[in-house]
C-alpha positions as CSV (number, residue, x, y, z in Angstrom):
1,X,-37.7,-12.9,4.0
2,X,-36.2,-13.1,0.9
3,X,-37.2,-14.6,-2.6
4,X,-34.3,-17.1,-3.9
5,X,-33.2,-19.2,-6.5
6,X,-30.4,-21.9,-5.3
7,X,-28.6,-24.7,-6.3
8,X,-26.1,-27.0,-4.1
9,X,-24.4,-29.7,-6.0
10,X,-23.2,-32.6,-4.8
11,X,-20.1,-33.1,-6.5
12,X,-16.8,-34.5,-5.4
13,X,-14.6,-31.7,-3.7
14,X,-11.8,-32.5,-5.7
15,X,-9.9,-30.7,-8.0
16,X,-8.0,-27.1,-8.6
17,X,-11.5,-25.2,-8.8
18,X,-14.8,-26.5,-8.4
19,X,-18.7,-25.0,-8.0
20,X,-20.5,-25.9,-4.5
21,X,-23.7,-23.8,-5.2
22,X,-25.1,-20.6,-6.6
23,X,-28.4,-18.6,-6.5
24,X,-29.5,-15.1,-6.7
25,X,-32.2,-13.7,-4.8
26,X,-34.1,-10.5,-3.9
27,X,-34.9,-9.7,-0.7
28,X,-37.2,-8.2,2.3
29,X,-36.1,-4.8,3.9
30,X,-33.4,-5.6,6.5
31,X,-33.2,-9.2,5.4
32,X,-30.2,-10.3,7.0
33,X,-27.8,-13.5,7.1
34,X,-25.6,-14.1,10.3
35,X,-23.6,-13.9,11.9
36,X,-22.6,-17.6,10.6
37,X,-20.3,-18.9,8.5
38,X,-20.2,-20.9,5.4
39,X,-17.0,-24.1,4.5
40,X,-16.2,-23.1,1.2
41,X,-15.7,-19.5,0.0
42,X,-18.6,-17.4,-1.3
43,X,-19.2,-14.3,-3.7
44,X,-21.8,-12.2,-3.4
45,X,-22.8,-9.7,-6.6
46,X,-24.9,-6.9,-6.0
47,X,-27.1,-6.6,-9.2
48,X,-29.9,-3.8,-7.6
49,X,-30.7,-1.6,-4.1
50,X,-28.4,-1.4,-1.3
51,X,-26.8,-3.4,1.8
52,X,-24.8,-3.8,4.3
53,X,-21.4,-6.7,5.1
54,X,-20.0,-6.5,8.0
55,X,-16.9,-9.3,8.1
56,X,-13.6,-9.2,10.1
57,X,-14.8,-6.7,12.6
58,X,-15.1,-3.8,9.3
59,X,-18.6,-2.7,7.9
60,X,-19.5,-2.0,4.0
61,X,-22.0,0.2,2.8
62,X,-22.3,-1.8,-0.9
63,X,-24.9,-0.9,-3.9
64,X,-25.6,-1.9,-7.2
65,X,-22.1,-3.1,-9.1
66,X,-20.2,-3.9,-5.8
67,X,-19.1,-7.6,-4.1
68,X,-17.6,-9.2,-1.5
69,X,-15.6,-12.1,-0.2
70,X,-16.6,-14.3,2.3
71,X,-14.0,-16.3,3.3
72,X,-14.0,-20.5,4.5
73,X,-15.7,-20.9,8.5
74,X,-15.3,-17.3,8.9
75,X,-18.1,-15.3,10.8
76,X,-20.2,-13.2,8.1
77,X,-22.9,-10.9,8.5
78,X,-25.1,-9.3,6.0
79,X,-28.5,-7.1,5.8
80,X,-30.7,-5.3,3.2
81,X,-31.2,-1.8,3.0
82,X,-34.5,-0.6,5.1
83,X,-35.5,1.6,2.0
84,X,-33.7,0.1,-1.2
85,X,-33.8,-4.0,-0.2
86,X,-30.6,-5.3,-2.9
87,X,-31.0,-7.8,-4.7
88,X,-28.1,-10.2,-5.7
89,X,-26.4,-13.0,-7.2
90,X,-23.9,-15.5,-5.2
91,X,-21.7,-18.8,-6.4
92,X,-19.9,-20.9,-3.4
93,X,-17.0,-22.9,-4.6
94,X,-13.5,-24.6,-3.4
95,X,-10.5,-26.2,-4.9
96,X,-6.9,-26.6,-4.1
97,X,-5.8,-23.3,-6.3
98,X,-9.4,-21.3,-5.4
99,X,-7.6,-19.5,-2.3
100,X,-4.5,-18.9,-4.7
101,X,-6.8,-17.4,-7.6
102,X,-8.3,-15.0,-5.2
103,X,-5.3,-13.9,-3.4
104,X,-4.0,-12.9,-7.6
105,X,-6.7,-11.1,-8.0
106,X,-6.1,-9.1,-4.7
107,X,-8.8,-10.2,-3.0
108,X,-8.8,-11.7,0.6
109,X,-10.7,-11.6,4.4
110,X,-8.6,-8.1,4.6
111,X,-9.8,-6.8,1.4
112,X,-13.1,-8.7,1.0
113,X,-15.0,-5.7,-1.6
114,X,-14.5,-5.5,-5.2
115,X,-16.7,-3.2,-8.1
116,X,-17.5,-4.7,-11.6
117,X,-19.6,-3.0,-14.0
118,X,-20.1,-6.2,-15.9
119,X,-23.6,-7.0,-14.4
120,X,-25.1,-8.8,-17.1
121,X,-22.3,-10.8,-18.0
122,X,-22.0,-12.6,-14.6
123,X,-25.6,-12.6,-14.1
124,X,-25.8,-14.6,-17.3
125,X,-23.0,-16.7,-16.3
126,X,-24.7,-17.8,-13.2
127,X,-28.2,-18.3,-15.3
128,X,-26.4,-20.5,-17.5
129,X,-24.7,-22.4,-14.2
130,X,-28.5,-23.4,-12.9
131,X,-29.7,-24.3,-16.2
132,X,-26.8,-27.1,-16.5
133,X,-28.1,-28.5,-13.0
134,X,-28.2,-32.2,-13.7
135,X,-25.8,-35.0,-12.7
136,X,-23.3,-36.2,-15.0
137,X,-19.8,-35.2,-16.2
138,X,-20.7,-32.2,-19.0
139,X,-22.7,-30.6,-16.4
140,X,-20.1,-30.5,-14.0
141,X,-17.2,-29.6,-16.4
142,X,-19.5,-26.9,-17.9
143,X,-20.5,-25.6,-14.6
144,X,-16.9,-25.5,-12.7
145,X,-15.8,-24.0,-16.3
146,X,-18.5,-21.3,-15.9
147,X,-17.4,-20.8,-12.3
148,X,-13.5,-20.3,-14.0
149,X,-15.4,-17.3,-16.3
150,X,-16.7,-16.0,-13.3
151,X,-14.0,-15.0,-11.5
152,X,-12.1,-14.0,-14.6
153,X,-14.8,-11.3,-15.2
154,X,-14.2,-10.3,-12.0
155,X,-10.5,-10.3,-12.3
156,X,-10.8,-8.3,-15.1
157,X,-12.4,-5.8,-13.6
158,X,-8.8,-4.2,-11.6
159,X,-11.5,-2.6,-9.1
160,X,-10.5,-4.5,-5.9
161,X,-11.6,-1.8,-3.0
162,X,-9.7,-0.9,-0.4
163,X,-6.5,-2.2,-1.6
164,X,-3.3,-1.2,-0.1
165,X,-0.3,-0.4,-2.3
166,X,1.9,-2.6,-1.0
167,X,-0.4,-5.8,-1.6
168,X,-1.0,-5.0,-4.9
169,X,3.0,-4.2,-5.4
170,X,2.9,-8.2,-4.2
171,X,0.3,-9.3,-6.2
172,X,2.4,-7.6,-9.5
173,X,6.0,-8.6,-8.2
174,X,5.0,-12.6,-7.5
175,X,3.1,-13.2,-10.6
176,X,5.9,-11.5,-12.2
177,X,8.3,-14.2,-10.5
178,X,6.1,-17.0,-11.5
179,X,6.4,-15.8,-15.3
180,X,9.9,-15.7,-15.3
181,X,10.7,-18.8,-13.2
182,X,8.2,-20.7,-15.9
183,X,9.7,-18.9,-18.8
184,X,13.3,-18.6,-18.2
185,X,14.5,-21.0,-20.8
186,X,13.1,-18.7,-23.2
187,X,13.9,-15.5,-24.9
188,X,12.2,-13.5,-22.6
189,X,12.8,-9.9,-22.1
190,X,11.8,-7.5,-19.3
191,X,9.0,-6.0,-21.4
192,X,7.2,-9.2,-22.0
193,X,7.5,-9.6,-18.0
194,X,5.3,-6.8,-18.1
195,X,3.2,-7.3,-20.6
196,X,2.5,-10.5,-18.9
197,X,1.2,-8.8,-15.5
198,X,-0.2,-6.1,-17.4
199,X,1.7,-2.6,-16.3
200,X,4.3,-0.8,-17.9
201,X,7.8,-1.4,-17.6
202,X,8.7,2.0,-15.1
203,X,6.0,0.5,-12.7
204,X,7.0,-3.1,-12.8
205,X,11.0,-1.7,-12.0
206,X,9.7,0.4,-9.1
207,X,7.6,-2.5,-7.5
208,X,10.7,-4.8,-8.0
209,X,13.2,-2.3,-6.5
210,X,10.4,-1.8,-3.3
211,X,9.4,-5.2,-2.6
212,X,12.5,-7.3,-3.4
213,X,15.3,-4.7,-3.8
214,X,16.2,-5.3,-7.0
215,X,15.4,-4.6,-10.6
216,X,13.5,-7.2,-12.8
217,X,16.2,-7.0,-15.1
218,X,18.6,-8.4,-12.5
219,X,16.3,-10.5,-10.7
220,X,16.0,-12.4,-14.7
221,X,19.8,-12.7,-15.0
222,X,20.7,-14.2,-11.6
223,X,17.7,-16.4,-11.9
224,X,19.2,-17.9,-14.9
225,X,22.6,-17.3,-14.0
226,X,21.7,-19.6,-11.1
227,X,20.0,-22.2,-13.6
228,X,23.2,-22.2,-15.4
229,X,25.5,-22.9,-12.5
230,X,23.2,-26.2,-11.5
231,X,23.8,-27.0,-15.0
232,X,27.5,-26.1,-14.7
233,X,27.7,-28.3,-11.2
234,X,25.6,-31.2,-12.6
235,X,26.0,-32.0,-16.2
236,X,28.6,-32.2,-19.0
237,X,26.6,-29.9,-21.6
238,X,28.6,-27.7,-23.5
239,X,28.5,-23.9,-22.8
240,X,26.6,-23.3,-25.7
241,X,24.0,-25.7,-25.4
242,X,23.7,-24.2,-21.1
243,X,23.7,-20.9,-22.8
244,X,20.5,-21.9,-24.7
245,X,19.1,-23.9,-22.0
246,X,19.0,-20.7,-20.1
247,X,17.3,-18.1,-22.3
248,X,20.2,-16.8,-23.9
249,X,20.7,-17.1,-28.2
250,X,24.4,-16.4,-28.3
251,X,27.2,-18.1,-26.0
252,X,29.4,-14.5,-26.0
253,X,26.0,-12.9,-24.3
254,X,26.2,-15.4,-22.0
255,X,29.4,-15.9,-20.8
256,X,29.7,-12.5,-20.7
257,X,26.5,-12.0,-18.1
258,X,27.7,-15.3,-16.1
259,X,31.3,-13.4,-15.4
260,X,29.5,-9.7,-14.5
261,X,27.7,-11.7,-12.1
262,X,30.2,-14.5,-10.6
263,X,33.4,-12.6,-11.8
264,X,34.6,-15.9,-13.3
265,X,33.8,-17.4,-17.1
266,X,31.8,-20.5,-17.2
267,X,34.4,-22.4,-17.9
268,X,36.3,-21.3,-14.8
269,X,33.4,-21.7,-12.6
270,X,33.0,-25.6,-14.3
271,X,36.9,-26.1,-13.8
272,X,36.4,-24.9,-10.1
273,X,33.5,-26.9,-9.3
274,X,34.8,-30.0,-10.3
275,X,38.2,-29.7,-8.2
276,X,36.4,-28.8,-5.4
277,X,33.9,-32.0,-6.0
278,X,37.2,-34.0,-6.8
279,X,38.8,-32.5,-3.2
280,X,35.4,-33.6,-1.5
281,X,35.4,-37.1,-2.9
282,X,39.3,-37.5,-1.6
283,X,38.2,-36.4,2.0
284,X,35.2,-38.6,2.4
285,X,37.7,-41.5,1.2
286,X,40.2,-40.2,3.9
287,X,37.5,-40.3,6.6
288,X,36.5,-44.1,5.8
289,X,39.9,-45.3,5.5
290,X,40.2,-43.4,8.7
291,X,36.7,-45.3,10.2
292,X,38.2,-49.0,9.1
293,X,42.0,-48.8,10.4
C-alpha cells in the first residue's frame, strides 16, 4: 500500500517538452510497482527512507537525495525498503526534445541514477505543479515551464551515477559542437567554447583530441573554413565581407587561416572554383549536343 498524491493531465502531446503527470507518495514496507512499464518517461525523487529499482537487468540500492530514470514502454521494477519504507516525488512527461534533454544531462536506460541535494527545491517545484491543476492555457504553460525547472535542477546537480568517462567525454564534446556550429559567425574563441559547457580549457582539448581526434581549436577553424568555401563556391561577396561572415574581424587573419588550411588564398580557391564550374558547364553542353546529333 502506499499513500499518494497524483495528477494526470490531459493535455495535447505536442510540443518540445510537456508534463503528463506528477505525484509524490509515501509508502508501505516493500510496496512495490512492476514489473510494468509506463509510455512517456518518468523521474522518480527520493525525498526520505530507502528502496530498491531494478531496470535493464541492473539493481539500485537508492536513499534519501537519489533518482532514477525510467525510460518510454520499458520494463521497470521498484520496492520499498522492509525497515525504512521511502518516500518520494515523481513527474511523467514527453516532448520531441525530452529524450534529447536527458541524454545532455547524461542520463539514459544505461545510466538511469542521479543524486541531487536540492530536495526542497524540486519538492516545491512539484507542489507548485499540482496546485496549478486546472484546464486552460496558463496552467499548462506554467506547469510544462515548472517541468523545464525541474530538470534543470537536476542538471545542475553534475551527480549523474554510474557514468562512464567516455559518455560524459560525448556529452562535453557534442554540446561543444552545437555551440560552435550555432556561434561560428561570431567572435568566438576556444575559451568561451568552454565556458559554454562548463570545464576548463585543458579538459575540453583532451575530450576533443579522444573523441574526435582533434583539437577544439582546429575543429573551430575548419568549421569555418568550410563555411567560407560554400560562401566562396556560391556567392559573389567580397573576401572581407566572407571573412566577417565567418567569425573573423580582420581579412589578413583570415586569408591567412584559409591558406594554412587549403594551401591556397581565398582568392585562388574562388578563381579555381569557378573554372572548374565553367569546365563543368562546357561538358554538360558537350553531352547534349552529343544526345541531339
Amino acid at each position: 500500500m502506499e499513500k499518494a498524491f497524483k495528477l494526470e493531465f490531459k493535455n495535447k502531446k505536442v510540443g518540445s517538452l510537456y508534463l503528463n503527470n506528477c505525484g509524490c507518495s509515501q509508502t508501505e514496507p516493500l510496496h512495490s510497482f512492476g514489473p510494468a512499464s509506463k509510455p512517456h518517461f518518468l523521474i522518480h525523487y527520493v525525498l526520505s527512507g530507502k528502496g530498491l529499482f531494478r531496470f535493464h537487468g541492473k539493481e539500485y540500492h537508492l536513499e534519501a537525495g537519489y533518482g532514477f530514470l525510467i525510460e518510454p514502454d520499458e520494463l521497470a521494477f521498484y520496492e520499498a525498503d522492509e525497515k525504512e519504507p521511502w518516500s518520494y516525488l515523481w513527474v511523467g512527461f514527453g516532448g520531441s526534445e525530452a529524450e534529447n534533454y536527458l541524454r545532455n544531462m547524461g542520463l539514459s536506460g544505461n545510466h538511469p541514477i542521479f543524486s541531487c541535494h536540492a530536495s526542497n527545491e524540486l519538492y516545491d517545484i512539484v507542489r507548485d505543479m499540482m496546485e496549478h491543476n486546472t484546464v486552460g492555457m496558463q496552467n499548462e504553460l506554467r506547469r510544462n515551464g515548472l517541468l523545464g525547472v525541474f530538470l534543470s535542477v537536476i542538471a545542475g546537480s553534475e551527480s549523474v551515477e554510474v557514468r562512464e568517462d567516455q559518455d560524459k567525454g560525448n556529452v562535453y564534446v557534442n554540446k561543444a559542437i552545437d555551440f560552435i556550429q550555432n556561434n561560428y559567425y561570431n567572435p568566438i574563441k576556444v575559451t568561451d567554447v568552454a565556458d559554454y559547457v562548463c570545464i576548463n580549457r585543458s579538459y575540453l582539448y583532451t575530450l576533443f583530441q579522444n573523441v574526435i581526434g582533434m583539437s577544439p581549436q582546429q575543429f573551430l577553424t575548419t568549421f569555418r573554413i568550410t563555411k567560407a568555401r560554400e560562401l566562396l563556391e556560391s556567392t559573389d561577396y567580397s573576401i572581407e565581407s566572407i571573412a566577417l561572415t565567418c567569425g573573423y574581424s580582420d581579412g589578413q587573419v583570415f586569408t591567412k587561416a584559409f591558406h594554412q588550411l587549403k594551401g591556397i588564398t581565398p582568392s585562388q580557391y574562388r578563381n579555381q572554383s569557378k573554372k572548374e564550374r565553367s569546365r563543368e558547364q562546357l561538358l554538360d553542353v558537350e553531352k547534349l549536343i552529343e544526345q541531339l546529333i
